[in-house]
N, C-alpha and C positions, 0 to 999 in steps of 0.2 A: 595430574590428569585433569582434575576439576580446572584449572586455568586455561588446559589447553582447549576445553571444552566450551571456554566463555568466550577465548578468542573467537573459536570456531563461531559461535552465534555471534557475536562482533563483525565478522566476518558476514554473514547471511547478511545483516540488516546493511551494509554496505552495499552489496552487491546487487540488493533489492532496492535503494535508491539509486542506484546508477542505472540502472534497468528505468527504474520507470521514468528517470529524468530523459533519458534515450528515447523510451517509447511516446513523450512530450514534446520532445524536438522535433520527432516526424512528422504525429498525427494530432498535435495537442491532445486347603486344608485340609493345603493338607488340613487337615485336619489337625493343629496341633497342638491342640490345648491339649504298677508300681508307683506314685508322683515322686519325681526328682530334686531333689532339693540343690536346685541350680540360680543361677542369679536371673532377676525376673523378667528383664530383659528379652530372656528366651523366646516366652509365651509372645511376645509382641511382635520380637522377629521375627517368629513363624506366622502368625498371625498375616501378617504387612505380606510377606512373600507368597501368600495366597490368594490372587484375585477372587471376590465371590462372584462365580462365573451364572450365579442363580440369579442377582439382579441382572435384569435386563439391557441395555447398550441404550444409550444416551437417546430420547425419542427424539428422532430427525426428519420432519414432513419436509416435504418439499418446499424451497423456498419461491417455486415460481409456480405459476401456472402450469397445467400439464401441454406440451405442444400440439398443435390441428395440423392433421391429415389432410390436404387437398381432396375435394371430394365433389369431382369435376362430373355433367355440370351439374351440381347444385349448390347454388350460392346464395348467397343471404336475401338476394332479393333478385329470385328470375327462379324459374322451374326449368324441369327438364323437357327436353323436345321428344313430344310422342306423335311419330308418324302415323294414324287413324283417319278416318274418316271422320267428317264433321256430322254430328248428327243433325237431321232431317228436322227445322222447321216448321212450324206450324203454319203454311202462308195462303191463305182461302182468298180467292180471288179479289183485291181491291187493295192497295197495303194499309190504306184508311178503313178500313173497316174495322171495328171493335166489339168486341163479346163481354159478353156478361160473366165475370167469373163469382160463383156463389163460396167455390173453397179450393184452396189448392192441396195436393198431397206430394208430401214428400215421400219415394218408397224407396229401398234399400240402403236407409242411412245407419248406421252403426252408431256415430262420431259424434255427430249435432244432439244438441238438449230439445227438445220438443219449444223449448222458451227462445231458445236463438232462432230457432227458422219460422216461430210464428211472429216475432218481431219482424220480421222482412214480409211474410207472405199476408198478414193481415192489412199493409197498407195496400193493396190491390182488392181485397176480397172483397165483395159486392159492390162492385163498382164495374163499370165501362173498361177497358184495358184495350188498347190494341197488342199484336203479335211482337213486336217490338218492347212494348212493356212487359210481356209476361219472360221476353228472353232476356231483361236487364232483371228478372227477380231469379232467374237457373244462376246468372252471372252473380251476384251478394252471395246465393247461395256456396257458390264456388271458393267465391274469396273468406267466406269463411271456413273452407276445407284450407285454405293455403293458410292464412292469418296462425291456424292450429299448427301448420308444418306438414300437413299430408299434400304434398307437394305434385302427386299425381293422382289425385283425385280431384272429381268434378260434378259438378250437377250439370243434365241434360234437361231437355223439354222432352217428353216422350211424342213417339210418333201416332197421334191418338184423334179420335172426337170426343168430344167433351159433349159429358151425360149430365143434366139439370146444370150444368155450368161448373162440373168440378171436373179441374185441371190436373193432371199428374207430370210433377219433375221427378225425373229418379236419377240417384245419386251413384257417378260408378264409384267407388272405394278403391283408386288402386294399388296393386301388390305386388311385390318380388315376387317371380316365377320358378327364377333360378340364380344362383349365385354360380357364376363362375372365376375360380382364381389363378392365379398368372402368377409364374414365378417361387412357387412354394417347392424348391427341389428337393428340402431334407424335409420341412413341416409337413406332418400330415393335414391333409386338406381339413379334414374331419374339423382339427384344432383350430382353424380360424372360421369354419363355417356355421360349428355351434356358438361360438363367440358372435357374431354376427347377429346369429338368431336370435340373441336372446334382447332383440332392438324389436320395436313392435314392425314389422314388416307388413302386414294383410289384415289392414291397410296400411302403406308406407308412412312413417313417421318421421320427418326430416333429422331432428336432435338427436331423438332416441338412435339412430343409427350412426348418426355422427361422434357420439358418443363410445362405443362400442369401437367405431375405429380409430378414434383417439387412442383410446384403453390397449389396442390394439396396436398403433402405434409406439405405447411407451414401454411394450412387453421387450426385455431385453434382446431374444430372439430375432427381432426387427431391427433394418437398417430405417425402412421407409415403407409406409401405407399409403396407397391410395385407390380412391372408387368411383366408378364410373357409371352412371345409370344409361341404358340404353333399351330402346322400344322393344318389349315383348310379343308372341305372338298374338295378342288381340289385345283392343283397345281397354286401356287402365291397367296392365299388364307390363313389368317393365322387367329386364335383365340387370343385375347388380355384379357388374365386373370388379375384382380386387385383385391388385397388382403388388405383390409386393416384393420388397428387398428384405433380403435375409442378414442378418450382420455376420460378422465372426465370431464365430461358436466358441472360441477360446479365448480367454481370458488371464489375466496376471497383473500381481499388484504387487513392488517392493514396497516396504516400509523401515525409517530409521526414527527411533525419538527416545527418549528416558523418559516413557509413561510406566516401569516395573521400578517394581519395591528395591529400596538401596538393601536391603538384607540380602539380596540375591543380584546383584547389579542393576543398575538404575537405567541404563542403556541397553537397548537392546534392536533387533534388526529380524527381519520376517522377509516370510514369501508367501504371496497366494498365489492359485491357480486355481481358473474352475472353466467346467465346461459345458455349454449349454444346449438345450436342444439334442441330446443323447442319445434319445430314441424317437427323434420326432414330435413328441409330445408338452414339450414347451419346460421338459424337468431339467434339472443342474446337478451335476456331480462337482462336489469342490472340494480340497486339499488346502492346509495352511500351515507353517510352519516358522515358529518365534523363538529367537535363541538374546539371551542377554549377553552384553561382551565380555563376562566374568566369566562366563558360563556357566552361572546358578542356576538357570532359570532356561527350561527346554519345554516348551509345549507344540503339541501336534493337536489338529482339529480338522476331522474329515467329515464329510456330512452326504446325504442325499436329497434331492428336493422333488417331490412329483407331482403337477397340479391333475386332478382326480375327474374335476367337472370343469362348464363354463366360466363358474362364476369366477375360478382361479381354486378353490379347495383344493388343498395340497396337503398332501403325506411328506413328512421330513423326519429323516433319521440321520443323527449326528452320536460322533464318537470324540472323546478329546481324552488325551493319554498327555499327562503332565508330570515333569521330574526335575525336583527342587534342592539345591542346595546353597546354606549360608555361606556368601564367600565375601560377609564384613569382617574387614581384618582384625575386629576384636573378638570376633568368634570364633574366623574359618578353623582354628585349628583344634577345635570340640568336632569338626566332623558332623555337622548335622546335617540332617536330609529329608527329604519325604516324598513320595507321588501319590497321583491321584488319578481315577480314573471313573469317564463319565461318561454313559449310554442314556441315551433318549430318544423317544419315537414322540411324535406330536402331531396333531393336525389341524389344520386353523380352514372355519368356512366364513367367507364372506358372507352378511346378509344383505345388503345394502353395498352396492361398487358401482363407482360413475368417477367421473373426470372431476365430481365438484365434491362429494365424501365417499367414507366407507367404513362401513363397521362391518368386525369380523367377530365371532367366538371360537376361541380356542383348546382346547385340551390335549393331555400328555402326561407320560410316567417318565422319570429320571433317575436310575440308578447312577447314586456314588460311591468308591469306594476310595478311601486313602489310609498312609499308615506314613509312622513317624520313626529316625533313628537317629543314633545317637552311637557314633565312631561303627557304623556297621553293624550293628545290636538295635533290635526294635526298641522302642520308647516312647514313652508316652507324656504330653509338655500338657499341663494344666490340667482343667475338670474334662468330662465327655467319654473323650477314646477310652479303647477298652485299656488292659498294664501294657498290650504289646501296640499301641501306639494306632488301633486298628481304629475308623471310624466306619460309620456305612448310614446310606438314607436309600430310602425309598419312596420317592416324591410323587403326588397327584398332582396337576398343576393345572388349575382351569383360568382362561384368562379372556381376556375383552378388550379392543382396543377400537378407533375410533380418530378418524380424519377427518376435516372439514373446514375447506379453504372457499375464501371470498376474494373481492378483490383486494382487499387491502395484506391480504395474509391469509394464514392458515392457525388450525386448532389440532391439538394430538392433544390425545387421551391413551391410558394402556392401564390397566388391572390386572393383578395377578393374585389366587389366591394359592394358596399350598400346605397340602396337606400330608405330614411328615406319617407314612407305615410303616409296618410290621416285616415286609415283604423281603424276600433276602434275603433274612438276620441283619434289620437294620441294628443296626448300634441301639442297646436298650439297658438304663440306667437306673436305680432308684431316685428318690426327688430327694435335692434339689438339683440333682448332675443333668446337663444337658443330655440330650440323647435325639434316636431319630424321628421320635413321634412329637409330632408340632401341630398347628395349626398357622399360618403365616399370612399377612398381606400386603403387594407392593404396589401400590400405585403413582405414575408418572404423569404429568401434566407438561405442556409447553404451548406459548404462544407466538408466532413470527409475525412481525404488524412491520409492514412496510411505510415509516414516515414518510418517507421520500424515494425517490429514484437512485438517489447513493445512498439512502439510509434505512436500514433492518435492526428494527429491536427483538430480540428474543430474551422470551420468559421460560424459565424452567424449571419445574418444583417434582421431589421426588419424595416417595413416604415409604416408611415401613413400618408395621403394626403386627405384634405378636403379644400373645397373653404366656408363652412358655420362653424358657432358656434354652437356647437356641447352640446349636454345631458352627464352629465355625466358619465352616462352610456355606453357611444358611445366612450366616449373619451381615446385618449392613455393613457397607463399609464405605467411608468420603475420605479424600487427600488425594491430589496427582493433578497431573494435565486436564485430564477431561472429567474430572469433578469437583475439588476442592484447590484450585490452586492459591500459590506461596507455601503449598507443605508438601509435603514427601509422599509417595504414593500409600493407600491405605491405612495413614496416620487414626483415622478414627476407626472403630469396627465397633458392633455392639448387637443387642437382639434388635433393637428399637434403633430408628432413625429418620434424619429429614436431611435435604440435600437444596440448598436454593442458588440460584444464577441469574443474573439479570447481565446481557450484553447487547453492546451498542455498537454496530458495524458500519463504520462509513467507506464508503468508494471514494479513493484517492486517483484513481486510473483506473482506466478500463481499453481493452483491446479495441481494433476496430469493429468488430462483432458488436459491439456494446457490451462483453460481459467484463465483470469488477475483474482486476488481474492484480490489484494493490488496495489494500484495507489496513484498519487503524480499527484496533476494536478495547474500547475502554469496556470494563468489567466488575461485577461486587460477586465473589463467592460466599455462601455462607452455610457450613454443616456443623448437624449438634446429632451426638446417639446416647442413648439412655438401654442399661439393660432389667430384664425381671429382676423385678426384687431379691428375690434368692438365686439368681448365677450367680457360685462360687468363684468364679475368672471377673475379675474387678479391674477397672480400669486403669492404664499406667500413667492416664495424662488428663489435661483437660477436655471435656466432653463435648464445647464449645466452641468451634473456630469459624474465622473469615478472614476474607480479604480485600483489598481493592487491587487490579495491576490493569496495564496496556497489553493489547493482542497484534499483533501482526502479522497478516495472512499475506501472503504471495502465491500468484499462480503466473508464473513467466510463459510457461506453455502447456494447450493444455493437457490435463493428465497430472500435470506436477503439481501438487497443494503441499504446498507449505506454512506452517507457523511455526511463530516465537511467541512467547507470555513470559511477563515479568508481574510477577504481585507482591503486593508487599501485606504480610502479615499481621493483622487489626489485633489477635491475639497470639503472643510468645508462649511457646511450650517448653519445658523444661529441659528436653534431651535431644534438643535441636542437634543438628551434627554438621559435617561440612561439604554435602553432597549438592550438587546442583541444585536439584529440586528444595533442598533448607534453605538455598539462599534466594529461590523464588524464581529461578528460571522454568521455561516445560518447552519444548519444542519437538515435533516432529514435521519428517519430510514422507510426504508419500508420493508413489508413481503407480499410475492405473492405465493399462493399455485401455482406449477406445473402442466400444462395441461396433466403431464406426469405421 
């Protein structure tokens, strides 16, 4: 099987240079620690065949800029046409004639520093002016209404005489009147119109609004934004039309790859489905479903998503119902088994959201429950679980995370801490046995620095810190595709850990779009986990590993992302085996219908 396996990736990296020499031609735990005296093996295996579904998923910012909304007409450098009346000059018989201005006032200004409009109005002030002069100091004034980005407001000359020689400009401030939107035939209007508002509008703020329907544009619910300023019923008063396209609401991703533990099959194949926009309100219902082709290895993962306010604060409740069995053929016929099962509610608010960062804080409880058997008979594999194999947590989970792109790239941050209760009947031990009271912390770092136009470096560092002996559910864990590769998945597991990647992605091809469709990605993995001092469950292997290999990402069309990784092993472990993933391959194929 494993050879036919290599062919097959032999195969991909062919078919991906003929491709693109083509597209050159044209265009240039469970839980599983009565204890068993079985061979030790066990605990590892169960172990490995556990995802710890509590660490977080691989922190993945965006690697481009977020896309602009057409936001007709206001463009970078021209305002919008407001149909008004010119205001009424000052023009006293003579055009040469000039006045003594002693001061000027500025009245209805919100915007301006008292310091920016006295730099312009003091070079007039006691001095001679003609009417002309005084209407090139409304005009400065103007332009620095525009220079800010309030793109429909202006300073006028009031229609007046002038008392001891003091002149009054008054400033109109203009504002959205009304927001009208085009096109919303499932979104509630509501949902894009508070989104909107929350742009400084009264008076109109050119970014700040631009902003907003970027944000607005990249909401998956959208096919396409865009907005329109048009004359409101009085002068400095404008209408802000929004037109949008809705995308499709339903959604689906297959996926194939050997990122699951060789103790339960190393290959495995998925389906997602979700669907958006439910009730209008910008929520997601989603479904997922991963089967290994041994059939060890069966997880379901359903979820809710509901944004609550503007800023996106969203209610999410997810359930994942998983069921494990050893089907290594030096085991399968012990019959071992296990499920688990995981409810959570959580809510994360944005405090800070724009097109250029975002920080959010989070919080959430997470009940788990799993148990372990042994030929059909509960049982119990190392320290923790209770004799019949039962574990249970009940998790507080407070967390912070944090975006922040420039041009040259982007910054991710994520924190999480956790707080193992009582709540339940968690799982509760005497010391030194793990159990479900902890204290925990996981923090994730990454950096995307764009060298060049084909070249992306990404940095990636992940941590975990606990002062207790920890579930193994709870526990770190590095090896696989998408974290430690050249080793098997789940190879290391521990209370305590760190996780490092540094990868180098070059564009070999790119479609006529300009986007990369062929990549070459050299790479260093490196993971180490240390556990408490006193957990009784001791480690089977070395605590230390890395690697170096080659990545090759193909995207032939899009929707389809493909990779292969080869690494080779910096440190040999002892019980190395002879499954794909030992000998340093990882590859998965995914397929994502377009929102588009």
């Amino acid at each position: 099987m494993i050879a036919i396996y290599k062919y097959f990736l032999l195969g991909l990296i062919g078919i991906a240079y003929l491709w693109g020499n083509s597209a050159v031609a044209k265009t240039s735990s469970i839980s599983v620690p009565k204890i068993l005296k079985v061979d030790k093996n066990y605990n590892q295996l169960l172990t490995q065949a556990v995802p710890n579904s509590n660490i977080e998923p691989e922190v993945q910012p965006q690697e481009n800029p977020l896309p602009l909304p057409n936001l007709n007409p206001v463009p970078e450098d021209s305002q919008p046409t407001i149909n008004a009346p010119a205001p009424e000059e000052i023009r006293p018989s003579g055009e040469n004639r000039t006045f003594f201005v002693q001061k000027i006032e500025v009245l209805r200004n919100t915007v301006l520093s008292s310091e920016e409009i006295n730099s312009i109005t003091q070079a007039v002030e006691g001095k001679n002016v003609t009417p002309k002069q005084l209407g090139e100091v409304a005009d400065k004034i103007t332009q620095l209404y525009l220079d800010k980005g309030y793109i429909t407001s202006r300073a006028v000359l009031a229609d007046q005489k002038a008392v001891n020689g003091v002149f009054q400009i008054v400033a109109i401030e203009g504002g959205i009147e009304n927001i009208e939107i085009i096109g919303a035939n499932k979104t509630k209007k509501s949902y894009i119109r508070s989104r909107i508002q929350l742009a400084k509008l009264d008076p109109l703020q050119k970014s700040e609004l631009e902003d907003q329907l970027r944000l607005l544009k990249v909401d998956p619910i959208f096919k396409n934004v865009e907005a329109t300023l048009k004359t409101g019923s009085e002068f400095g008063k404008s209408i802000l039309e929004v037109r949008v396209t809705e995308a499709n609401a339903f959604n689906a991703a297959v996926n194939f790859d050997n990122y699951s533990p060789p103790s339960v099959g190393s290959v495995r194949y998925g389906l997602g489905l979700a669907y958006n926009n439910l009730t209008g309100s910008g929520d997601q219902i989603y479904a997922s479903y991963n089967r290994s082709t041994t059939g060890g290895a069966n997880l379901y993962d359903f979820g809710y998503r509901l944004p609550v306010n503007p800023m996106n604060g969203s209610l999410q409740l997810r359930a994942a119902i998983n069921d494990y069995r050893i089907t290594d053929s030096e085991f399968a016929d012990l019959n071992i088994e296990g499920n688990s099962e995981l409810y959570e509610i959580s809510y994360r608010q944005p405090l800070i959201r724009s097109t250029r960062e975002e920080f959010a804080l989070s919080l959430g409880f997470a009940f788990r429950n799993g148990q372990t058997f042994l030929d059909n008979e509960p049982q119990r594999f190392g320290f923790g679980p209770d004799d019949d194999g039962v574990s249970r947590t009940s998790v507080v989970k407070f967390g912070q995370d944090y975006i922040k792109r420039d041009p040259r790239g982007a910054w991710t941050g994520r924190s999480q801490f956790s707080l193992g209760t009582g709540l339940f009947d968690a799982t509760e031990n005497d010391s030194p046995n793990p159990d479900g009271q902890f204290v925990s912390w996981l923090g994730q770092a990454q950096r995307v620095q764009r060298l060049s136009d084909d070249n992306l470096l990404i940095f990636r560092l992940d941590l975990q810190l606990t002062p207790n002996s920890l579930l193994p559910s709870e526990q770190f864990v590095a090896g696989g595709g998408q974290t430690l590769r050249g080793y098997r998945q789940n190879v290391l597991y521990g209370d305590n850990g760190l996780r490092f990647s540094i990868e180098d992605r070059i564009a070999v091809m790119r479609n006529k779009a300009g986007i990369p469709t062929l990549q070459v990605a050299p790479f260093f993995d490196f993971g180490t986990i240390w556990n408490h001092a006193d957990n009784p469950n001791k480690f089977p292997r070395e605590e230390s590993l890395s690697s170096l290999g080659l990545g090759l990402l193909w995207q032939p069309i899009p929707g389809l992302n493909t990779r292969l990784d080869y690494a080779v092993p910096l440190v040999n472990i002892r019980d190395r085996g002879d499954n794909l993933q030992d000998d340093g391959f990882h590859f998965s194929i995914n397929y994502t219908t377009s929102r588009f």
